[in-house]
C-alpha positions as CSV (number, residue, x, y, z in Angstrom):
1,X,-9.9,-126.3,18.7
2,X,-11.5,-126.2,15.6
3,X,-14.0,-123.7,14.5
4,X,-17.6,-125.5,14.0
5,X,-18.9,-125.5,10.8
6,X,-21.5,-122.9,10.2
7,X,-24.7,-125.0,9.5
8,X,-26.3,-122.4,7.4
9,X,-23.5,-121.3,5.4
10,X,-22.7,-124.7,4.7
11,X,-26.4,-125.5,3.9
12,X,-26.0,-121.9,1.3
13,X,-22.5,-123.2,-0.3
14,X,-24.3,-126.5,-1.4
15,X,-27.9,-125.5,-2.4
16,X,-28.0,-121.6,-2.9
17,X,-26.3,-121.1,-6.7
18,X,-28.3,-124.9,-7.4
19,X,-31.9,-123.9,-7.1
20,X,-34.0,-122.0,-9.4
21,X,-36.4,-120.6,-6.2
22,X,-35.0,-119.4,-3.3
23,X,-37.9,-119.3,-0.3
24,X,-35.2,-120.0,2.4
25,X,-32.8,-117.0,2.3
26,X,-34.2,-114.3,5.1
27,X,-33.8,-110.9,2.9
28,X,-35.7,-109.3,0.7
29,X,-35.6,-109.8,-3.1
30,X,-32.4,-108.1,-5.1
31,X,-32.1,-105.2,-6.8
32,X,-30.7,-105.0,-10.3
33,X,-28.5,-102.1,-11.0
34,X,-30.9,-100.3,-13.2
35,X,-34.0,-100.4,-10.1
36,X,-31.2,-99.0,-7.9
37,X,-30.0,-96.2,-10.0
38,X,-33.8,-95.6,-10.6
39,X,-34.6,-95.3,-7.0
40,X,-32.0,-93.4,-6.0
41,X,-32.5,-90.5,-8.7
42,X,-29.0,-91.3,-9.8
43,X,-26.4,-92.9,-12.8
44,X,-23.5,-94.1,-13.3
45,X,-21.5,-90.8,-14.2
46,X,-20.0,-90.6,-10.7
47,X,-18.4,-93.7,-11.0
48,X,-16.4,-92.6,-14.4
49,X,-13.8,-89.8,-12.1
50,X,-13.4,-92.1,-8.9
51,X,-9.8,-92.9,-8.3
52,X,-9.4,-96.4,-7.3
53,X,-7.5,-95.6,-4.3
54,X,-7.6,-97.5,-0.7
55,X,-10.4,-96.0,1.4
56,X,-9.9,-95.9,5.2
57,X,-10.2,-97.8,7.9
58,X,-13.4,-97.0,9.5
59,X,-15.2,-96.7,6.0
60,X,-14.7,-93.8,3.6
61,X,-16.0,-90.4,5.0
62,X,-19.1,-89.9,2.9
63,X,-20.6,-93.1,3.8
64,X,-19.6,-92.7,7.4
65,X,-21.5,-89.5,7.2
66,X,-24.8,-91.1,5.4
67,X,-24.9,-94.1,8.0
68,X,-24.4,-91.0,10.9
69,X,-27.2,-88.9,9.6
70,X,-29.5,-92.1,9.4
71,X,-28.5,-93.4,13.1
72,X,-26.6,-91.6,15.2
73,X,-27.5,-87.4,14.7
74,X,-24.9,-87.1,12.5
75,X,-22.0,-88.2,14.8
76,X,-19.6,-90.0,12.7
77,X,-17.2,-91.1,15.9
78,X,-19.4,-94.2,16.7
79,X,-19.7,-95.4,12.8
80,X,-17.6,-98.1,10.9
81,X,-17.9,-99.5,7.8
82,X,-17.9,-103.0,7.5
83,X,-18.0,-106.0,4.9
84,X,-21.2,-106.9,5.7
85,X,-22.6,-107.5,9.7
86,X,-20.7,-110.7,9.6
87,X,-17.3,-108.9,9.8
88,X,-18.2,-106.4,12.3
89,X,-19.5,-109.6,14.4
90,X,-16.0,-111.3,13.7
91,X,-14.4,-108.5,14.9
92,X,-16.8,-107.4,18.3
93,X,-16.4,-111.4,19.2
94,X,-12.5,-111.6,19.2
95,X,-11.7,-107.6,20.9
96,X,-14.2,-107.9,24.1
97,X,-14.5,-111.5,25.0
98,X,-11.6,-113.8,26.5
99,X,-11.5,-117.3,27.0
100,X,-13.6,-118.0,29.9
101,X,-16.4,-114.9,29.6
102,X,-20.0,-115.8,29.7
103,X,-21.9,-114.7,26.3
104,X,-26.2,-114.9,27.1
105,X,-27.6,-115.4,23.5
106,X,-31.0,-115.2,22.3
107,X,-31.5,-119.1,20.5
108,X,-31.8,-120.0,18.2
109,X,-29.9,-117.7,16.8
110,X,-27.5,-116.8,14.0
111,X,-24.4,-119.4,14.2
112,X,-22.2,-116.6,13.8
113,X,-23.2,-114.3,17.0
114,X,-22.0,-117.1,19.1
115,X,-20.2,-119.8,17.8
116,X,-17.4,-117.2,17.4
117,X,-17.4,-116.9,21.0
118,X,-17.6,-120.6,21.8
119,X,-14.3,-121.1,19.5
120,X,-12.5,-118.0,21.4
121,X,-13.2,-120.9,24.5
122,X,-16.5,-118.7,25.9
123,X,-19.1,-120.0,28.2
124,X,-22.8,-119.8,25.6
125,X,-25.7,-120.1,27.6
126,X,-28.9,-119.9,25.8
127,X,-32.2,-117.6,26.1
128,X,-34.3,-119.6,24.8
129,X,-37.6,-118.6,22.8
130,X,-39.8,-120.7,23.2
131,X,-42.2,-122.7,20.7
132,X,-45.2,-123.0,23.1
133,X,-45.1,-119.0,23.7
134,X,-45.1,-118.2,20.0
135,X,-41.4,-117.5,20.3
136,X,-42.2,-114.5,22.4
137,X,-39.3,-113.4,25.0
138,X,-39.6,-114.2,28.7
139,X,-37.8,-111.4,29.8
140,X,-37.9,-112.8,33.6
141,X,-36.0,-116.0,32.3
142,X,-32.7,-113.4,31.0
143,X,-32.9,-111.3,33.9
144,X,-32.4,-114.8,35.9
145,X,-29.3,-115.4,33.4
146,X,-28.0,-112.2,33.9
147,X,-27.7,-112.5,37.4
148,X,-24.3,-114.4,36.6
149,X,-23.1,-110.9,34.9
150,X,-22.2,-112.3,31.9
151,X,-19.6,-110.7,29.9
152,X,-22.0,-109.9,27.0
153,X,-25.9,-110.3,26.7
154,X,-26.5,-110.8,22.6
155,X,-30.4,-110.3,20.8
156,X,-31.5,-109.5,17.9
157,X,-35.2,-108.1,17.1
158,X,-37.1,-108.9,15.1
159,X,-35.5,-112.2,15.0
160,X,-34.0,-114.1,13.1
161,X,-35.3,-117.0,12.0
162,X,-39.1,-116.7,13.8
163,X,-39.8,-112.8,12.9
164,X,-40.8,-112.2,16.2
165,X,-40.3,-108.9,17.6
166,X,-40.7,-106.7,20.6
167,X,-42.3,-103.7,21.8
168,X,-40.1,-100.6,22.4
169,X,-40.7,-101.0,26.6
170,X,-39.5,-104.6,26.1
171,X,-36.3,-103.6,24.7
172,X,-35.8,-101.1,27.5
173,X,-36.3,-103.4,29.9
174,X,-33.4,-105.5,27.8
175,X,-31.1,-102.8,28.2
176,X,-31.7,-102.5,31.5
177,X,-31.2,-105.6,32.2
178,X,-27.6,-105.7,30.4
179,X,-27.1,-102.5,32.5
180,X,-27.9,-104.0,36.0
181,X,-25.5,-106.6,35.0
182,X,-22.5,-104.9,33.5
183,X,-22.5,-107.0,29.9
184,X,-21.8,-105.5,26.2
185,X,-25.1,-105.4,24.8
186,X,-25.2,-106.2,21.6
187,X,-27.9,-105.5,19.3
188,X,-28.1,-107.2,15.8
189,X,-30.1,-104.4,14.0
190,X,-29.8,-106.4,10.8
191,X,-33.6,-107.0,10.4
192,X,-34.7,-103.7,12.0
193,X,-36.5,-101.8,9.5
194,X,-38.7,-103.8,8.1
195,X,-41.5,-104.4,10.2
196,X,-45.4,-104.8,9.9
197,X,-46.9,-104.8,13.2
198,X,-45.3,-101.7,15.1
199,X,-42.9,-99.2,14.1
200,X,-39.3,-100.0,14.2
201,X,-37.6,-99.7,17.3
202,X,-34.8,-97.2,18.6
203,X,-31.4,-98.0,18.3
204,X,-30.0,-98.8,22.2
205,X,-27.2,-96.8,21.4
206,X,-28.4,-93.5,23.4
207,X,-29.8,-95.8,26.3
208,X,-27.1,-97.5,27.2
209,X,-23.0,-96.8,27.0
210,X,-22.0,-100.0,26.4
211,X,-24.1,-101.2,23.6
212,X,-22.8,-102.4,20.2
213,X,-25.4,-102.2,16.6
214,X,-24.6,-104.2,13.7
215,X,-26.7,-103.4,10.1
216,X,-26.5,-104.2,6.8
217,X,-27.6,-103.8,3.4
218,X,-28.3,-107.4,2.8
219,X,-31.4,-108.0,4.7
220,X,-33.9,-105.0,4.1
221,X,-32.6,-103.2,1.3
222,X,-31.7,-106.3,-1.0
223,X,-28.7,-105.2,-2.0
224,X,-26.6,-108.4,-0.6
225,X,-24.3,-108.7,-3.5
226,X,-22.4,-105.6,-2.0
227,X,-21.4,-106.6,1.0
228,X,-21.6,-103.5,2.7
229,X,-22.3,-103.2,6.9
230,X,-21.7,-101.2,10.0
231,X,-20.8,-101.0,13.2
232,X,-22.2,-98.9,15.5
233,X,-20.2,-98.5,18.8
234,X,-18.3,-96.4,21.3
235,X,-15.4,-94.9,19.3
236,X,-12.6,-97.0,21.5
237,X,-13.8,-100.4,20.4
238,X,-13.8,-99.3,16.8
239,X,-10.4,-98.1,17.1
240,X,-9.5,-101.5,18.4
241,X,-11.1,-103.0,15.4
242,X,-9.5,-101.0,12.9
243,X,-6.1,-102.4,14.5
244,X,-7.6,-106.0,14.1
245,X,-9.0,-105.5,10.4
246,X,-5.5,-104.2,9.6
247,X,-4.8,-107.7,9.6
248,X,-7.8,-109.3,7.6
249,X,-9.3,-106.5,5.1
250,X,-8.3,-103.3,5.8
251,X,-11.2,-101.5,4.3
252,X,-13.9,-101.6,2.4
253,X,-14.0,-101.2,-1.2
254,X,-14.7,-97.3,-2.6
255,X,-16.7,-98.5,-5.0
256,X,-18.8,-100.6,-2.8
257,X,-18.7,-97.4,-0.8
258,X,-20.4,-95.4,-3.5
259,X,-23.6,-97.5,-3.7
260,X,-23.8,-98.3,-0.3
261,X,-23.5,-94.8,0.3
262,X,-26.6,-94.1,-2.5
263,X,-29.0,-96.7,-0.9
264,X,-28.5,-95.2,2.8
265,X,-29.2,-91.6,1.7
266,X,-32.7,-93.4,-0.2
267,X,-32.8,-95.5,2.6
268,X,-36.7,-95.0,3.5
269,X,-37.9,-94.8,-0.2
270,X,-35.8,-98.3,-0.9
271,X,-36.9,-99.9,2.3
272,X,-40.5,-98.2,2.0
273,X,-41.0,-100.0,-1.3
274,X,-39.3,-103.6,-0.1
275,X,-41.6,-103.2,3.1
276,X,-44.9,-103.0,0.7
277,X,-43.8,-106.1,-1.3
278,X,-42.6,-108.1,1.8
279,X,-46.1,-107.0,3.1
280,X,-48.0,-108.8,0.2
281,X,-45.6,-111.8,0.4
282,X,-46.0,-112.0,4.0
283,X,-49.9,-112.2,3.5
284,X,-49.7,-115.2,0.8
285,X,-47.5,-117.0,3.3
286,X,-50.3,-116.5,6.2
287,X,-53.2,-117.7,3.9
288,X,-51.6,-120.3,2.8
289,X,-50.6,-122.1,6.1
290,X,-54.2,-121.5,6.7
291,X,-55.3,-124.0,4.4
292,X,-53.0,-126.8,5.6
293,X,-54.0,-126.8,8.9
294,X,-52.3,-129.4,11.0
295,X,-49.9,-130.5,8.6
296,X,-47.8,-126.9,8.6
297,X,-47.9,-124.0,11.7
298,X,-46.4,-120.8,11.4
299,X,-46.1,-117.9,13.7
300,X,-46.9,-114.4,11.8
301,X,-43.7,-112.7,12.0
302,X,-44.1,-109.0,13.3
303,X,-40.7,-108.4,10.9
304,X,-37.9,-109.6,8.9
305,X,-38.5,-111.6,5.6
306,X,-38.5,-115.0,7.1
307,X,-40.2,-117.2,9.8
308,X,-40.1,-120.7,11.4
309,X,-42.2,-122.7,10.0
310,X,-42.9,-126.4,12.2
311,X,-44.1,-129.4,10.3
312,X,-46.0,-132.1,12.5
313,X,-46.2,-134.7,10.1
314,X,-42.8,-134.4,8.3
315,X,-40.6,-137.0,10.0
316,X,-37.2,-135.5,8.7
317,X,-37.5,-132.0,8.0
318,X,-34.0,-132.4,6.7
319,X,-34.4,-134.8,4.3
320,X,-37.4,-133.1,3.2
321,X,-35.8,-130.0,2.7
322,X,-32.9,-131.2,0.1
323,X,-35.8,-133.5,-1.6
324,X,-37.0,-129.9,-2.3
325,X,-33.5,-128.4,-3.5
326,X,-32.8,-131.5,-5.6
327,X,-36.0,-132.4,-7.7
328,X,-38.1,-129.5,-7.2
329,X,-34.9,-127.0,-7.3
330,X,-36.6,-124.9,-4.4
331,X,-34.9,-123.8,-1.4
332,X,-35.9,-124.2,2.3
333,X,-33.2,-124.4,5.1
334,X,-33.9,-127.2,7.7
335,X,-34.2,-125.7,11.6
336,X,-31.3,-127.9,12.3
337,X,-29.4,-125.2,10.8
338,X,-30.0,-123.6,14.1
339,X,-29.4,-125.7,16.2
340,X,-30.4,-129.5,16.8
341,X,-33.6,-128.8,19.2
342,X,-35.1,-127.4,16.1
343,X,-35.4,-130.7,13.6
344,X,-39.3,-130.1,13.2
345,X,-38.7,-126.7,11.9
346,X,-37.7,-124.8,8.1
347,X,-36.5,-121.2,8.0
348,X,-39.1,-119.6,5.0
349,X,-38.2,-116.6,3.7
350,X,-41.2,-114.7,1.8
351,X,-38.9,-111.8,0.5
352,X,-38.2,-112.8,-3.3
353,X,-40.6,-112.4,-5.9
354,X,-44.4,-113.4,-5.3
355,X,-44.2,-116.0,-8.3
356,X,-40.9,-117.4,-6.5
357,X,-42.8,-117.5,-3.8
358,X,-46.0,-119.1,-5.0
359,X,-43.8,-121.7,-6.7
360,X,-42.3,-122.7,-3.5
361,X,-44.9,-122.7,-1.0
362,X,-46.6,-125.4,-4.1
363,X,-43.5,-127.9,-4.1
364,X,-43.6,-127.6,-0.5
365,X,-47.2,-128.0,-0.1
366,X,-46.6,-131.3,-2.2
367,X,-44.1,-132.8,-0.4
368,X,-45.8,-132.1,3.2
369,X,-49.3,-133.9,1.7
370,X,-46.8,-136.6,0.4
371,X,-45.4,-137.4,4.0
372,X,-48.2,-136.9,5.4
373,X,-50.1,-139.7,2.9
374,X,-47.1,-141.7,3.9
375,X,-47.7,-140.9,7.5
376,X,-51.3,-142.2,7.3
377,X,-50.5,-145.2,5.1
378,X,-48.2,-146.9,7.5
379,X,-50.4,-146.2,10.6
380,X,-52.7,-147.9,8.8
């Protein structure tokens, strides 16, 4: 069968390059070159003797060693360089599921972590977080989904679109629950360290054997425009990888490599300073749902750059949402991106610049008191 189209990619293609402020993406704002070289301590002269020669196959070796020294004790074995987490999830998806397996997925979720799955002819089943629970986790409802043994249990916290997160006994309990029942464990990491209301957790990767980590620089660094992920997993799966990427990419770029490799070694003084401005952003986004109350509700994310934002008196959050891209030239992606039991809702991302975001949360302030008048005019 076909592969379904992925609703939020789709919704990127058409409005993403068209707008002139983005409040929908879920990372934090971009870095120019010179705020990169000026973080890291560092120039361009390194870039002047580099032969342009393949790298390898599981990412070139000083990179491998930056991402091992930041994750996993400076074991290189379980690292892999990817393009971005959305290769790495490509290739996890097609090496340990077959047609038939049984993939438990937090939902909504990223298209990609299971619609992959679903085209490779899997079973999805849903764990759902719920609306009425602010999104919070009922752990007792996976374990009851678990007791299928599904071939693979897949999360990722803090989450992606709500910003809801969980405490570090919570995720233990996760893993064992994966554990008791024998599934792949995958942990989308992509969000993990930017947080506001706890410290980041752990990687699974020591708790459990059969646990897979996706990161990337897109989310929490803002350095999207380089395309540059990992895979963190036992070494056997990567090797299997490397035999499937033969046939797609082959490697990652060496130059890529070289400013990926800059940012991870400044990872904490890069993230430190996006966390502090997220931090602010996050604040403006709280105060400002405060003063619509009943026409916008929003759930303060404990991470991430983004939340779910549900609008009562918005009839087609859709519609509303390319009325924003098309004459206010603002970006907001509709909750159907997610999945269709989420009409009501808009992903809002708060990580871009706080005049980006002030002039979006305004167009969408006017358009929400517009439907709303509209709302009240034909009750009446």
């Amino acid at each position: 069968m076909d592969i379904t189209v992925a609703e939020l990619e789709e919704w990127m293609r058409r409005y993403y390059h068209a707008v002139d402020h983005d409040i929908g993406s879920s990372g934090v704002r971009d870095l120019s070159m010179s705020e990169l070289l000026t973080l890291c301590d560092a120039d361009l002269s390194g870039l002047t003797g580099m032969m342009l020669r393949d790298s390898e196959s599981f990412g070139g070796h000083r990179l491998r060693a930056a991402l091992a020294d930041r994750w996993t004790g400076g074991d290189v074995a379980p690292v892999m360089v990817t393009h971005g987490s959305s290769e790495a999830i490509y290739l996890v998806m097609h090496l340990l599921l077959e047609p038939g397996d049984e993939l438990v997925v937090v939902d909504p979720a990223y298209q990609q972590l299971y619609d992959i799955a679903a085209w490779r002819g899997c079973r999805v089943t849903r764990w759902p977080l719920r609306a009425r629970d602010g999104f919070r986790p009922d752990l007792d409802h996976l374990r009851q989904l678990a007791r299928s043994r599904p071939r693979m249990i897949v999360v990722n916290f803090p989450h992606n679109p709500t910003g809801v997160s969980i405490t570090a006994a919570e995720q233990a309990e996760i893993v064992a629950i994966a554990a008791e029942a024998g599934a792949w464990l995958v942990w989308d990491n992509a969000f993990g360290e930017m947080t506001y209301t706890a410290p980041p957790l752990p990687l699974p990767l020591s708790q459990y054997e059969r646990t897979v980590c996706f990161g990337t620089l897109s989310k929490s660094y803002g350095l999207a425009g380089l395309r540059v992920g990992w895979c963190l997993a036992p070494p056997p799966l990567l090797s299997r990888m490397a035999v499937l990427r033969d046939y797609i990419a082959l490697y990652v770029s060496p130059v890529l490599e070289h400013f990926a490799e800059m940012a991870v070694r400044n990872a904490d003084r890069i993230v430190g300073l996006q966390r502090e401005h997220a931090g602010r952003n996050r604040q403006t986004l709280l105060d400002w749902a405060g003063t619509l109350p009943g026409l916008v509700r929003v759930t303060p994310p404990d991470g991430g750059v983004a939340t779910f934002v549900e609008f009562p008196e918005v009839p087609d959050v859709r519609a509303m949402c390319q009325e924003l891209a098309e004459r206010h030239r603002v970006l907001l992606v509709p909750g159907d991106c997610f999945g269709d039991a989420f009409g009501g809702y808009a992903r809002l991302g708060y990580g871009g610049t706080a005049a980006e975001l002030a002039a979006g949360l305004s167009a969408v302030e006017q358009l929400v008191r517009e439907n709303a008048d509209g709302q009240a005019a034909a009750a009446g």
